[in-house]
C-alpha positions in Angstrom: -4.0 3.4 14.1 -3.8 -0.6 13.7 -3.7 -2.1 17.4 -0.9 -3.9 16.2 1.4 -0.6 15.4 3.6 0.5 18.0 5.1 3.6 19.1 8.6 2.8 20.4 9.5 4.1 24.0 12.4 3.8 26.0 11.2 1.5 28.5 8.5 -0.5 26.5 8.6 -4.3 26.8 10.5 -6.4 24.1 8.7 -7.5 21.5 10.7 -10.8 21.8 12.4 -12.6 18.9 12.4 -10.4 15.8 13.3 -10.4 12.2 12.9 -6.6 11.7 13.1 -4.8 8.5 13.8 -1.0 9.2 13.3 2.1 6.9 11.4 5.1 6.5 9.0 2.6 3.8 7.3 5.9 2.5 4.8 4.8 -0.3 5.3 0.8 0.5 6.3 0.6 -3.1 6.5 -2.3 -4.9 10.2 -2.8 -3.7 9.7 -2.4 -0.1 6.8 -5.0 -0.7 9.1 -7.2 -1.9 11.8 -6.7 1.0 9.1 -6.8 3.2 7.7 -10.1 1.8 10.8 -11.8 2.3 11.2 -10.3 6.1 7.9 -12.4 6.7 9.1 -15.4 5.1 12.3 -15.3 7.3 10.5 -15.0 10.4 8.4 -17.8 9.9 11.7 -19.7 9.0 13.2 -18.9 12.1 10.2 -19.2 14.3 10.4 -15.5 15.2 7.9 -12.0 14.9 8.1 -10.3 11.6 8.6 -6.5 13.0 8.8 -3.8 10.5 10.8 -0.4 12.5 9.8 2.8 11.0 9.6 6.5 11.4 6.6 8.9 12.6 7.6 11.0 9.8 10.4 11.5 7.2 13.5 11.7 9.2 14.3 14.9 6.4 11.3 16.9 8.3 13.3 17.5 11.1 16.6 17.8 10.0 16.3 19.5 6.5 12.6 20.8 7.1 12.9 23.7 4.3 14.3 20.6 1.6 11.6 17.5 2.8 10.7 15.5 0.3 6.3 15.2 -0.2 5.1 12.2 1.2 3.6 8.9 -1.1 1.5 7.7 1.8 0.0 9.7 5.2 1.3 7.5 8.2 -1.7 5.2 8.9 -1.8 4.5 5.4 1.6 3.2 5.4 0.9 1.4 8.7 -2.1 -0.4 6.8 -0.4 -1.2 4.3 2.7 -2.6 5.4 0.6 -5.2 7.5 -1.2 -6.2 4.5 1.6 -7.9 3.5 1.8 -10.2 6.6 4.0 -8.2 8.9 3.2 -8.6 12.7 4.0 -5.4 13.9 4.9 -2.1 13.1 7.3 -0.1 15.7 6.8 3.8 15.2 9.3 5.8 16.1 8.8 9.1 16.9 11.6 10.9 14.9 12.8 13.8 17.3 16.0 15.8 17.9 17.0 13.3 20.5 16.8 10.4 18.0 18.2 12.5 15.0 21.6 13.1 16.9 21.7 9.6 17.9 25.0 7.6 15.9 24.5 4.4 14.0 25.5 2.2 16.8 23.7 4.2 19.1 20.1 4.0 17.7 21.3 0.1 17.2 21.8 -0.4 20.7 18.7 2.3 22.3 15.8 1.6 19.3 16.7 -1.8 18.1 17.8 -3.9 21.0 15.7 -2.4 23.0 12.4 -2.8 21.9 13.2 -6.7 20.2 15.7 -9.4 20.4 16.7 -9.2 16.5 17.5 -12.6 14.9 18.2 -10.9 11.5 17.9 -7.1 10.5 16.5 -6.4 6.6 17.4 -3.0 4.9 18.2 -1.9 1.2 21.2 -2.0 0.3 21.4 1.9 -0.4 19.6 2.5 3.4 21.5 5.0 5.6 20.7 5.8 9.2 22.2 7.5 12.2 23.4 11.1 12.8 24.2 13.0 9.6 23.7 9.4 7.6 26.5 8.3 9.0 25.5 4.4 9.1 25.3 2.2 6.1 25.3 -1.7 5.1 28.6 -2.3 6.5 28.0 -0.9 10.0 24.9 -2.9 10.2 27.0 -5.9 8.9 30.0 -5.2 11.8 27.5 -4.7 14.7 25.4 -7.6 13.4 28.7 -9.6 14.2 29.1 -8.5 16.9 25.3 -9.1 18.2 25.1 -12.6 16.6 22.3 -11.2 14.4 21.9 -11.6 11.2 22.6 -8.8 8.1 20.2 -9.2 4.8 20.9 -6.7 2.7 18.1 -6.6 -0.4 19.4 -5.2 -4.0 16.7 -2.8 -5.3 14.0 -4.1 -7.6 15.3 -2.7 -11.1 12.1 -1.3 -13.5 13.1 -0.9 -17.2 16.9 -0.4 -16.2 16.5 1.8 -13.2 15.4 1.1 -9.0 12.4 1.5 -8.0 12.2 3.8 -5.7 10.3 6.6 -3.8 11.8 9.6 -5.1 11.2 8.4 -9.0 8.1 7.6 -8.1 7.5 11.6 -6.4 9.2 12.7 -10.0 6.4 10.7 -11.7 3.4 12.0 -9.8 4.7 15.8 -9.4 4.2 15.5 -13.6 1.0 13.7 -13.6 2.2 10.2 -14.9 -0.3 8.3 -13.0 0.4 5.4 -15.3 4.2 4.8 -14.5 3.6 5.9 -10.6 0.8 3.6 -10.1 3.0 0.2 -11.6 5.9 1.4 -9.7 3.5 1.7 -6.3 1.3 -1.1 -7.1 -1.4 1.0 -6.4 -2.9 4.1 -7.2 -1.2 7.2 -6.1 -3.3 8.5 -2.8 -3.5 11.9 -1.1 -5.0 12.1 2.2 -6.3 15.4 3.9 -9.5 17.2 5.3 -12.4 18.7 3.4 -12.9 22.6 3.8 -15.0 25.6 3.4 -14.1 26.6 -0.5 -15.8 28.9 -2.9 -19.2 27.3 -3.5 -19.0 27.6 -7.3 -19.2 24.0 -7.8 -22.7 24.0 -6.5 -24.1 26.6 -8.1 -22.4 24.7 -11.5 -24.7 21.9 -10.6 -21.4 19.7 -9.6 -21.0 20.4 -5.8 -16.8 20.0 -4.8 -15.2 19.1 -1.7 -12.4 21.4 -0.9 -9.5 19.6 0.6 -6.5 20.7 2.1 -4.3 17.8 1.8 -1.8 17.0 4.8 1.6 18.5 5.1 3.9 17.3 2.7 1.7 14.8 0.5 2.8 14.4 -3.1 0.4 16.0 -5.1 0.1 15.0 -8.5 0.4 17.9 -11.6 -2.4 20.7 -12.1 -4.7 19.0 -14.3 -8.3 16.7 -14.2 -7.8 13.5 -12.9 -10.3 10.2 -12.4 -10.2 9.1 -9.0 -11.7 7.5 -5.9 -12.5 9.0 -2.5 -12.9 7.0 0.6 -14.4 9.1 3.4 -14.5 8.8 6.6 -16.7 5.7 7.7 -14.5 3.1 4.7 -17.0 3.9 1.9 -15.3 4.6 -1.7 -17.2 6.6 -4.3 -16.1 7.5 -8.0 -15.0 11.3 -7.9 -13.5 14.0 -10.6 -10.1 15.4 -9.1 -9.3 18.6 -10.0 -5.9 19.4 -8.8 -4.5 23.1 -9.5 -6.0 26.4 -9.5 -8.8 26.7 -12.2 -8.1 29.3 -14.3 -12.0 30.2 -15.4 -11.8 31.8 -12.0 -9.1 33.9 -11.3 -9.9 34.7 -7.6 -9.8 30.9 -6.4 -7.0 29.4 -4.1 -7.9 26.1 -3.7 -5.4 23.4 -5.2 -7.5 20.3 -4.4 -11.7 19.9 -5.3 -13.3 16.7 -5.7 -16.8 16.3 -7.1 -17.6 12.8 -5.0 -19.9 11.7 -7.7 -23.8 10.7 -6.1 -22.9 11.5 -2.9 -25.1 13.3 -1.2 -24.3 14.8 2.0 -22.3 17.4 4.6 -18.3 16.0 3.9 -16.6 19.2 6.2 -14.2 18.6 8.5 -14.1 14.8 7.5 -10.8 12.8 6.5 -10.5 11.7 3.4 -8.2 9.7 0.5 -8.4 10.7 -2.8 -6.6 7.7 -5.0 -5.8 8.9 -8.2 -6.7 6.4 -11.4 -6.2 8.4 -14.5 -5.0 11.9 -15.6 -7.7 13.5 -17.8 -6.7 17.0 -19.1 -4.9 19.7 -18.2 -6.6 22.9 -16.7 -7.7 25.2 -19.3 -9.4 28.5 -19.1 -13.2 28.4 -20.7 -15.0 31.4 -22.6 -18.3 31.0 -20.8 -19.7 29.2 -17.7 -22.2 26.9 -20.1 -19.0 25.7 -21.5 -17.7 24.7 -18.5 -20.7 22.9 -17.2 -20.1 20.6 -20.9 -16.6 19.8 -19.9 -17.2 19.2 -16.3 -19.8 17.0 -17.3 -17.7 15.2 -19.5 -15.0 15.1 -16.8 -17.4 13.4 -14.5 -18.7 10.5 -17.2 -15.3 9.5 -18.4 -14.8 8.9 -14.5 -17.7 6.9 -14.1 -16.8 4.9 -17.2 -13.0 4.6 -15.9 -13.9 3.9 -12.4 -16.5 1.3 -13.7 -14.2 -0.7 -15.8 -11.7 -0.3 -13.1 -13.9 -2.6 -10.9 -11.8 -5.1 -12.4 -8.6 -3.2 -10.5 -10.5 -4.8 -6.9 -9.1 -8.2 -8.5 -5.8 -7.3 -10.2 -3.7 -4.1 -8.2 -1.9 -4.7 -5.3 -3.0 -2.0 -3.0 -2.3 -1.1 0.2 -5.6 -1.8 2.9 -8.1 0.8 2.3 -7.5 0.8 -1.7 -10.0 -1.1 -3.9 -9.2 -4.7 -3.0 -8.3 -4.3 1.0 -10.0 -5.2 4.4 -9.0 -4.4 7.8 -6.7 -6.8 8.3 -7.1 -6.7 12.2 -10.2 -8.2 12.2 -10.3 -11.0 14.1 -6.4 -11.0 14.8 -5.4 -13.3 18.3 -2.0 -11.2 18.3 0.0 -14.1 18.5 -1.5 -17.1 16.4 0.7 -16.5 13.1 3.9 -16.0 14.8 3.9 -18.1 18.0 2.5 -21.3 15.5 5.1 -21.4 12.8 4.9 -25.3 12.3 1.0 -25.1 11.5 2.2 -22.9 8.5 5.2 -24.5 7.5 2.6 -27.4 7.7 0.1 -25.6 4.8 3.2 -24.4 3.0 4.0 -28.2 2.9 0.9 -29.0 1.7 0.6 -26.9 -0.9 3.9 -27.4 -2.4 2.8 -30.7 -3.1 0.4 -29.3 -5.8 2.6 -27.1 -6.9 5.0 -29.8 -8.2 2.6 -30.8 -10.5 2.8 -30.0 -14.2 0.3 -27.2 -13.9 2.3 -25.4 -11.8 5.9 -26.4 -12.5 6.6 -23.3 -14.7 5.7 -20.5 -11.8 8.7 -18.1 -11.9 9.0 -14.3 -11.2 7.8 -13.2 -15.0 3.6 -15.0 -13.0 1.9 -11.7 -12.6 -0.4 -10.7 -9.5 -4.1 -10.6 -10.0 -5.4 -11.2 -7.1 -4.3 -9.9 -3.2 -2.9 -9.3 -1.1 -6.7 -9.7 0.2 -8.4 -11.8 2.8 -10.2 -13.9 0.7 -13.1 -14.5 3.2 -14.2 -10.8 2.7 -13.3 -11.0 -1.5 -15.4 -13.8 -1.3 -18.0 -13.6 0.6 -19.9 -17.3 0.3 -17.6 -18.2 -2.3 -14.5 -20.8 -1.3 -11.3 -20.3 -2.8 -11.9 -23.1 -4.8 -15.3 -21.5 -6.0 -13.4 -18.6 -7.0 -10.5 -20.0 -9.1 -12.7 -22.4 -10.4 -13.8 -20.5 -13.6 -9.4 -20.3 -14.3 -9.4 -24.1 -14.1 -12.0 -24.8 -16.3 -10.3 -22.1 -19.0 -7.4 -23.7 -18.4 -5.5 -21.0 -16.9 -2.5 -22.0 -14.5 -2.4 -20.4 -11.6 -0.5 -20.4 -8.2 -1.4 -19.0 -4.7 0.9 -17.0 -2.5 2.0 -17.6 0.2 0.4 -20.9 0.2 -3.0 -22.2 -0.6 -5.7 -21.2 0.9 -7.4 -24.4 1.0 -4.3 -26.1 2.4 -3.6 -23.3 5.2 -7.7 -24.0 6.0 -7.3 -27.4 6.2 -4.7 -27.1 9.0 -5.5 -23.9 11.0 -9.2 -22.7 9.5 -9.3 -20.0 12.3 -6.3 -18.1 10.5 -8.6 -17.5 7.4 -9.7 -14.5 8.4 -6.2 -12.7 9.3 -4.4 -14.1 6.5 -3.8 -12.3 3.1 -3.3 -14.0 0.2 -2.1 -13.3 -3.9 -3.3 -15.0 -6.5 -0.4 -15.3 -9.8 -1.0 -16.4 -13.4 1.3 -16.2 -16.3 1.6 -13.3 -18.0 -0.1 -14.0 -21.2 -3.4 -14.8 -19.2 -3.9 -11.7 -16.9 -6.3 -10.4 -19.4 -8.6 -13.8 -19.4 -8.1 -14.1 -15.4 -9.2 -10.9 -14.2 -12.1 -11.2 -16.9 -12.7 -14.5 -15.4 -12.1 -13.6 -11.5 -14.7 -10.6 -12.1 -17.4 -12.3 -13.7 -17.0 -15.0 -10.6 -17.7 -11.9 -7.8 -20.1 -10.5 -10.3 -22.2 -13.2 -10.3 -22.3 -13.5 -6.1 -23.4 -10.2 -5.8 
């Protein structure tokens, strides 16, 4: 886990002034990116930690255990990816009996005030909290008065007329609709879990499989043939052909969840691993003879390879959260306190770089600009490459473009030491994401 995730205790030391965004954040969909994106941008306004208050688990595992909901991302994977977006910390609390039967003002008063100072407190304006859900907006709003702290409460992001949200987004994957899922996550769809003994029939097919048996409650997606991407255990990602459901060619079998980790070469068991799901394939089907299955499997593994190949492109243009195709550890090199305890040097870059973006080039930026780069550390996207090097091949198409949260040249020229712990997102307008993430490819093509 991230040295900069906490677990919450009763008598741990205050994590000083805090704009704190609190919710169970399970799949860091695009919606709690957002939220959480403006949580940052309040702290640095108000000179204060951005602390994001979570759960160990869903909060419905321990007090509807039979009805739990599957989970979107396993818990270091939501930890990762909620401080890719610039959060400070992460304050895990471990959801037990003690803190389920805790009332809204109570888990206030014990978890909140506790562990922080809270200068403002974000939540979604449909989040509920306390014993039996009996807390809501308003009894954040009345204690917030009370407190001199603060209420935001954030309207849900609204995707072709409905919220985004993690149970449409479980209803998407449970049916295979990696499509929808993946632009409602930002990301690919990921189960996590450990590699097994199995049946050893993918061997002896000439297509060796690694058994997994995915962690407790992880959202698996529909029975069926899927293009995908492992990462094992020491961060290294390899095309692999998902098969998710019991293959019917063998009736014995009970394994739900085989991956062939294509080229790899080597003893997987008992490793960790992520499986991030690109593409559904086909369904599973039953086949007349064992030479007819080695066609389709073969098949199955080139349209990955082909998928996964033109997907290279999906390092520059997919949010993901760290460990997907575009992230880096975004610990490395991290002080613990140089973003938040020096808000004025980046209220100075944001300065800067607002400057440029009142030129003409940039005067048009509004919320249609679509992401196609980020949030990455640039210095590991681009190796020798400056930023400048990198959007270079946009300028000279002609292509607008806008950096968030600010420029990485102007946050260089004032604090060059942040470069490698800051994240950043590249936008362009809509009608150019096809010609930028052509362009931004070809750019990291050519360094390698």
């Amino acid at each position: 886990m991230s040295p900069r995730a906490i677990d919450w205790t009763a008598q741990m030391e205050s994590l000083g002034r805090c704009a704190v965004a609190i919710g169970v954040f399970d799949g860091v969909h695009r919606g709690h990116q957002a939220l959480l994106e403006d949580t940052v941008r309040d702290a640095r306004r108000r000179s204060a930690r951005s602390v994001v208050l979570t759960f160990d688990r869903d909060p419905d595992q321990v007090v509807t255990p039979e009805s739990a909901a599957p989970q979107l991302l396993a818990l270091d994977d939501k930890i990762d990816a909620i401080l890719a977006l610039g959060i400070s910390r992460v304050l895990v609390v471990p959801f037990t009996t003690e803190v389920a039967v805790m009332g809204p003002e109570t888990f206030l008063d014990r978890v909140v005030s506790s562990s922080c100072q809270p200068v403002s407190i974000h939540v979604g304006k449909d989040f509920r909290f306390g014993h039996r859900a009996a807390g809501d907006l308003d009894t954040l709003y009345v204690w917030g008065v009370e407190h001199n702290v603060e209420v935001i409460g954030h309207d849900l992001l609204m995707v072709q007329g409905h919220p985004v949200s993690s149970t449409r987004i479980r209803g998407l994957i449970a049916v295979g609709d990696i499509a929808r899922a993946t632009a409602l996550l930002g990301y690919a769809p990921r189960v996590a879990g450990t590699v097994v003994h199995g049946r050893g029939e993918g061997g002896a097919l000439g297509f060796a499989t690694a058994n997994v048996e995915p962690d407790a409650f992880a959202a698996l997606p529909a029975s069926g043939v899927y293009a995908g991407v492992a990462q094992l255990a020491d961060h290294s990602r390899w095309a692999t052909a998902i098969s998710v459901g019991t293959p019917p060619t063998f009736s014995q079998a009970r394994d739900v969840l085989e991956a062939h980790v294509i080229d790899f070469e080597g003893d997987l068991y008992e490793q960790r691993v992520t499986l991030d799901f690109y593409q559904r394939l086909r369904d599973q089907r039953k086949f007349g003879s064992v030479d007819a299955l080695k066609l389709q499997i073969a098949s199955d593994v080139a349209t990955t390879v082909e998928l996964v190949g033109e997907n290279r492109a999906l390092d520059c243009c997919t949010v993901v959260p760290a460990g997907g195709p575009a992230a880096t550890d975004d610990s490395a090199g991290w002080d613990g306190e140089a973003v938040v305890e020096d808000p004025e040097a980046l209220e100075a870059a944001e300065r800067a770089v607002a400057n440029v973006d009142a030129t003409e080039l940039y005067s048009q930026f509004d919320d249609s600009w679509v992401d196609v780069l980020g949030p990455v550390s640039l210095a590991n996207v681009t190796g020798s490459l400056t930023a400048f090097g990198l959007t270079s091949p946009l300028n000279a198409a002609g292509i607008p473009y806008v950096w968030s949260p600010f420029s990485p040249e102007a946050l260089s020229g004032v604090r060059p030491e942040l470069m490698t712990t800051r994240r950043f997102r590249l936008f362009v307008p809509p009608e150019f994401e096809e010609a930028a993430c052509r362009a931004l490819s070809d750019t990291r093509s050519g360094e390698d």
